[in-house]
C-alpha positions in Angstrom: 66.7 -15.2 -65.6 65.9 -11.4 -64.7 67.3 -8.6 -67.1 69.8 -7.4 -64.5 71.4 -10.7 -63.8 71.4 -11.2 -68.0 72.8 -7.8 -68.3 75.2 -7.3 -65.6 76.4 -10.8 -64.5 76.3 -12.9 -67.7 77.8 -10.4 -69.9 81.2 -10.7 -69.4 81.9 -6.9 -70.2 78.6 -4.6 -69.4 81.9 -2.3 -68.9 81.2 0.9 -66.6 78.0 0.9 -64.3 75.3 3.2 -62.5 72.6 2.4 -59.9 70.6 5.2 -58.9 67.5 4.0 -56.1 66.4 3.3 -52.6 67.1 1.0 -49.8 63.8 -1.2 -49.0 62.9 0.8 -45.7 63.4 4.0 -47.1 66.2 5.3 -45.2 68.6 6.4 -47.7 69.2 6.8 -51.4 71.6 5.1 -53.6 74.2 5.1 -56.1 75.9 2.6 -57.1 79.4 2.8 -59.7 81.3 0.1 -60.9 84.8 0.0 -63.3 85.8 -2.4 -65.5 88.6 -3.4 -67.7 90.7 -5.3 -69.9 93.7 -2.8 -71.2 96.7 -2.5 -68.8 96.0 1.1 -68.6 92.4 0.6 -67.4 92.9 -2.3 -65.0 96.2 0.3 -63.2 92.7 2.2 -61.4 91.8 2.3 -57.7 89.1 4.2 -55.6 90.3 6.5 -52.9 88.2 8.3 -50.6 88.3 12.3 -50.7 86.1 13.4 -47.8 82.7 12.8 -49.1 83.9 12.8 -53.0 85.6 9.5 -54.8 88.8 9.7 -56.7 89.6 7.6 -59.4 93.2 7.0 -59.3 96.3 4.6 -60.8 97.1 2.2 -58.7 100.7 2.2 -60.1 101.6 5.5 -61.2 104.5 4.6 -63.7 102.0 2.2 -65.4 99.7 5.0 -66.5 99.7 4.9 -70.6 97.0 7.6 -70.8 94.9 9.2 -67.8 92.7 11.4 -69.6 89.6 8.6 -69.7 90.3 7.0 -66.5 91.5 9.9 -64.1 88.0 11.4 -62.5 86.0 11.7 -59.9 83.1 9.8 -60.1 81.1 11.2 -57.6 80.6 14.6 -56.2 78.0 16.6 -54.5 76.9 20.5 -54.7 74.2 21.1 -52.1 71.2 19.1 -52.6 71.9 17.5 -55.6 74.7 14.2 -55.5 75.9 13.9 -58.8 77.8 10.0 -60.3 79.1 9.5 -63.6 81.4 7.5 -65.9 84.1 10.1 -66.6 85.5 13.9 -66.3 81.7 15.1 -67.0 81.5 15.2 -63.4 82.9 18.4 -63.2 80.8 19.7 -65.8 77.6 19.3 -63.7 79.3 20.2 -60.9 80.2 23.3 -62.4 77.2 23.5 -64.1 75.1 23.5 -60.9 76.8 26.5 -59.5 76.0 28.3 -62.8 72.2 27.7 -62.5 73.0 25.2 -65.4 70.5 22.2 -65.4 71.6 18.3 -65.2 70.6 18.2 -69.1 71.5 21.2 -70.0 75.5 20.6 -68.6 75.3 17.3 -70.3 74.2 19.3 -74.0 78.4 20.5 -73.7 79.2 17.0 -74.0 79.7 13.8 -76.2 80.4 10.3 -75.9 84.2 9.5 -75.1 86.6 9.9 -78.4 87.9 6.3 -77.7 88.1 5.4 -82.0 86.4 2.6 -82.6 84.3 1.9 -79.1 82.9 5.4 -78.7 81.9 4.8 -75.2 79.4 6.2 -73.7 79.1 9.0 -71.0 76.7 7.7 -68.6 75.4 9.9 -65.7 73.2 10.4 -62.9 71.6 12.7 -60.1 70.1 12.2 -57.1 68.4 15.2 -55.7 67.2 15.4 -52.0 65.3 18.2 -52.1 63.1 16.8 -54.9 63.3 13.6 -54.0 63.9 12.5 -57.5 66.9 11.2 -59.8 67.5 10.9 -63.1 69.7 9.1 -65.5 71.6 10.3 -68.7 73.7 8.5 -71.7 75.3 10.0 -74.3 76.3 7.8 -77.0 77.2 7.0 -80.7 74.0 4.9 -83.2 75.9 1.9 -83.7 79.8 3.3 -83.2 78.9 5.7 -86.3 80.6 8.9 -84.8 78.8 11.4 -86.6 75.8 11.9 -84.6 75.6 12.1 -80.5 72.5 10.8 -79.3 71.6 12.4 -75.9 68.9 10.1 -73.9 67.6 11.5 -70.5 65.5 9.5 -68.1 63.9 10.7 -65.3 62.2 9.4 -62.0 59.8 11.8 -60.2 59.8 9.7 -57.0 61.8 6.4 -55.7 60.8 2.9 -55.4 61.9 1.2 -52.1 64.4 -1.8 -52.3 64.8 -0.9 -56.1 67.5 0.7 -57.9 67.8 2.2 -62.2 70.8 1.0 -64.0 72.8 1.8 -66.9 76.0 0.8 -68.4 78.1 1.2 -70.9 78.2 -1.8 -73.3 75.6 -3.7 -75.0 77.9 -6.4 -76.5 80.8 -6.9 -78.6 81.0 -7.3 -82.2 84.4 -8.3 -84.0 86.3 -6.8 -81.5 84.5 -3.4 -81.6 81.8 -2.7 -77.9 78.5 -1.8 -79.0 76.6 1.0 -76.5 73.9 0.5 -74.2 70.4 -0.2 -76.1 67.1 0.4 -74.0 65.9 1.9 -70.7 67.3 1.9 -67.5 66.4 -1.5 -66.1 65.4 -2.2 -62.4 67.7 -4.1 -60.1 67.5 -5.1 -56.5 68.9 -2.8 -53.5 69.2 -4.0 -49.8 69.1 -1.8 -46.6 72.9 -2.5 -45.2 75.2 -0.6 -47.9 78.0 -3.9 -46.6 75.0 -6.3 -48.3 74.9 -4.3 -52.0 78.7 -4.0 -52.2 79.1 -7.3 -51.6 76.1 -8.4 -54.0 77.1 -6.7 -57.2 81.0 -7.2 -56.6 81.0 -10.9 -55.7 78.5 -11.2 -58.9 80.0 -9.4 -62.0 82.4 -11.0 -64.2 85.6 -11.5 -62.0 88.7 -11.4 -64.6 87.1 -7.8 -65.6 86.2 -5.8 -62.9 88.2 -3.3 -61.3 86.7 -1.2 -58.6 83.3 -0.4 -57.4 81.9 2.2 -54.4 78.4 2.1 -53.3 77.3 5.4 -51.5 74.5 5.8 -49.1 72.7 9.6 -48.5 70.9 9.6 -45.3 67.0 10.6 -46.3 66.3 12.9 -43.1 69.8 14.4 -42.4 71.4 13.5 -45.7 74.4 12.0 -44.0 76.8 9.8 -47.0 78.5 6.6 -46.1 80.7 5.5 -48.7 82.1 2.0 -49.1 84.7 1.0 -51.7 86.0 -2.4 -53.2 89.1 -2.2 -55.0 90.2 -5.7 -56.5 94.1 -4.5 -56.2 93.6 -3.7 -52.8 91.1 -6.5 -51.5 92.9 -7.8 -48.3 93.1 -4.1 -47.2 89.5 -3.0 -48.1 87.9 -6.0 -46.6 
């Protein structure tokens, strides 16, 4: 069995994804999100559409326990560089882009979420168009031990066609506690029709857990985005 199928669709809780790459032809770059959850407050999440941005909204409103980890925008775009992430960081690279602040050096105001005793981790990525490179980021606890904030940075100085980088959140679990991401970003397989890798990765990961997942498509000569979204409390009206 390949890494990503071990890691994403046998792990019944690889919890919050990225996918950063290239359709085979070379037409447009990537990024791929994905939720997950098993909390009522978690699973109470939907995608929306915001012009060219992604909201991550409740689903049902009076259901909402706590919105501070689960109300973002995932994705978001400041000239040349589209930013995705796992959380409210967003902003802060967004923010940090207008202020002639690197990816890493936005990410360096930030730590892995204060969610006692899971810690999860802040996972984020760029793709930059006039580059034509991406990297990856995860911010993250050493074994759920709060006292240090390891900051890992990967970066790609050129794409691969047909293959995407992912990272996620969650390694395993251990009595009850998720334990972070270990390793690199691992490969994983991209298709040219955005329709195809939605479908792929949605029909594929563990089905009781998932929530909502967009896959967004940036045009390589006129950097155009198409953005498609699956949201499992909305299915019969996404599909």
């Amino acid at each position: 069995m390949n890494t990503f199928q071990r890691n994403l669709f046998e792990n019944p809780y690889p919890g919050r994804t990225l996918i950063l790459g290239m359709t085979p032809s070379g037409s447009h770059y990537v990024q791929v999100y994905w939720i997950m959850g098993r909390s009522t407050n978690s699973r109470n999440r939907i995608f929306e559409l915001d012009g060219t941005n992604v909201r991550n909204q409740a689903f049902d409103p009076a259901k909402v326990e706590d919105p501070s980890l689960i109300i973002y925008y995932p994705i978001r775009h400041w000239e040349d560089v589209h930013i995705v992430t796992n959380g409210d960081q967003t902003e802060t690279i967004y923010e940090g882009l207008q202020n002639n602040r690197t990816f890493e050096q936005s990410l360096m105001l930030r730590e892995f979420e204060p969610d006692v005793p899971h810690y999860t981790p802040r996972i984020s990525g760029v793709v930059n168009t006039n580059t034509k490179q991406y990297s990856l980021s995860i911010l993250k606890t050493h074994d759920n031990d709060p006292s240090v904030c390891l900051r890992n940075s990967y970066h790609f100085s050129k794409f691969k066609n047909g293959t995407g980088h992912c990272i996620h959140t969650y390694e395993s679990e251990q009595n009850g506690t998720l334990k972070p991401f270990e390793g690199e970003p691992f490969e994983v397989p991209l298709f040219d029709s955005i329709h195809e890798i939605a479908d792929f990765y949605w029909k594929r990961v563990n089905s009781e857990n998932k929530i909502a997942l967009l896959v967004k498509f940036i045009d390589i000569q006129n950097c155009n985005i198409q953005i498609e979204i699956r949201n499992k409390h909305l299915t019969n009206a996404e599909r």
